[in-house]
C-alpha positions in Angstrom: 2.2 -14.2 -14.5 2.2 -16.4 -11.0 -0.8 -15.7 -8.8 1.1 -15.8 -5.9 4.8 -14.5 -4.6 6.9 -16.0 -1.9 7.8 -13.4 0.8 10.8 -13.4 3.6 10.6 -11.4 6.4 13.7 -11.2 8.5 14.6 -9.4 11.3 18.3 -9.2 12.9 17.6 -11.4 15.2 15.2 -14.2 13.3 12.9 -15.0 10.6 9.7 -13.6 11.4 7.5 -14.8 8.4 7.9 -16.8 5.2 5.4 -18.0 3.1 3.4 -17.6 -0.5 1.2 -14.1 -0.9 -1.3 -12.7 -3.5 -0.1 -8.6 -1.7 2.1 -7.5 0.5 1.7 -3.7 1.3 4.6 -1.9 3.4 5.8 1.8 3.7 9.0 3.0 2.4 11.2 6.0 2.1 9.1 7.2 -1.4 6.0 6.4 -0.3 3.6 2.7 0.9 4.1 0.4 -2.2 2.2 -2.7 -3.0 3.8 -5.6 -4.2 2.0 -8.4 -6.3 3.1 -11.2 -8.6 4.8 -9.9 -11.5 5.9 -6.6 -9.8 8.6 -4.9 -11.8 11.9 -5.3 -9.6 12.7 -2.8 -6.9 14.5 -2.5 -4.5 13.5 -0.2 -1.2 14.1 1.1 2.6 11.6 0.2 4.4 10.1 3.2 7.4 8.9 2.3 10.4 5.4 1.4 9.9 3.0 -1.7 9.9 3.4 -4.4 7.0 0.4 -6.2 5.2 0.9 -9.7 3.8 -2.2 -11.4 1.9 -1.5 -14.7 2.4 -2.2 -17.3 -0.4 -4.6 -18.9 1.9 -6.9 -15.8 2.0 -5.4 -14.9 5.5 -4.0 -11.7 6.3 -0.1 -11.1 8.3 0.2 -8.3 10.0 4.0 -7.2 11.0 5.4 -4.1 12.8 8.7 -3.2 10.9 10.9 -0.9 12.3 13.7 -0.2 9.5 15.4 -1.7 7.0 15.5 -2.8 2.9 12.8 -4.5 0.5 13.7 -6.4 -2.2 11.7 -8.3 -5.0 13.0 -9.9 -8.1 11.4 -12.7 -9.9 8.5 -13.0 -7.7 10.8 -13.3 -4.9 10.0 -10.7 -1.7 12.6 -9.9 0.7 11.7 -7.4 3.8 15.1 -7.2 5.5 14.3 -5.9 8.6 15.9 -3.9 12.0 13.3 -5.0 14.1 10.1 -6.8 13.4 7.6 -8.4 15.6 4.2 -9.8 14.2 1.0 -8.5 15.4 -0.5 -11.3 17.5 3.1 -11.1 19.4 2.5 -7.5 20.3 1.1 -6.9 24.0 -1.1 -4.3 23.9 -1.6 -3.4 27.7 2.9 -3.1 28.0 3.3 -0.9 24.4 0.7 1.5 25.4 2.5 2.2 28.7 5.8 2.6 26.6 3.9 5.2 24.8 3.0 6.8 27.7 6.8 6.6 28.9 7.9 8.0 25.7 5.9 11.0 25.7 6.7 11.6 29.2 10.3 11.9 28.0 9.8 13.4 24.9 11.5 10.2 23.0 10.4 10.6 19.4 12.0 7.2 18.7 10.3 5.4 21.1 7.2 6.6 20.2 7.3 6.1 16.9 8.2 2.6 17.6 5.3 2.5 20.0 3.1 3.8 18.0 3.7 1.5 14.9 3.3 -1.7 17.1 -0.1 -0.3 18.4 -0.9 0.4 14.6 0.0 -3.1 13.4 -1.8 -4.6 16.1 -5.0 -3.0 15.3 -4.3 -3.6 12.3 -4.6 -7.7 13.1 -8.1 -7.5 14.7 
């Protein structure tokens, strides 16, 4: 068994992360999974929620994920997703006055998305 994985994550728009990981913890539709080397193959959707990569290095990635599919197969991870932003690109100050916006107009999306960016970048510190 490898003691490491390589991991993708992709947005629409760009690739957000790639690199070599010991765990990468995300939520999907049946529940948060962990994924290590020698994980049985699956094949996911991802939910909105905050993504935790244990990097090879003994760092940590933190990634809001907004939608999408996971994918591993021969220690290979793929998180394929709508929207992704890592933590350290979140600002703080601006998505807490979305939230605020959000619940002012009762938008359960945008709160939800709001909410996972705060998550992730709490998550960072």
């Amino acid at each position: 068994m490898a003691a490491e994985l390589h991991v993708e994550l992709v947005a629409a728009d760009r690739q957000v992360w790639s690199g070599e990981a010991t765990l990468v913890v995300a939520r999907t539709t049946s529940g948060d999974i962990g994924v290590m080397p020698g994980h049985q193959p699956l094949l996911g959707v991802l939910e909105s929620g905050p993504v935790t990569i244990r990097t090879s290095e003994g760092g940590t990635v933190v990634a809001a994920v907004h939608g999408g599919f996971i994918s591993f197969a021969d220690n290979k991870l793929s998180l394929l997703a709508e929207i992704a932003e890592l933590a350290e690109e979140i600002d703080v100050q601006r998505t807490e006055q979305e939230l605020e916006r959000a619940k002012a107009e009762e938008d359960e999306v945008a709160q939800r998305r709001a909410d996972v960016r705060l998550r992730a970048a709490a998550a960072a510190r």
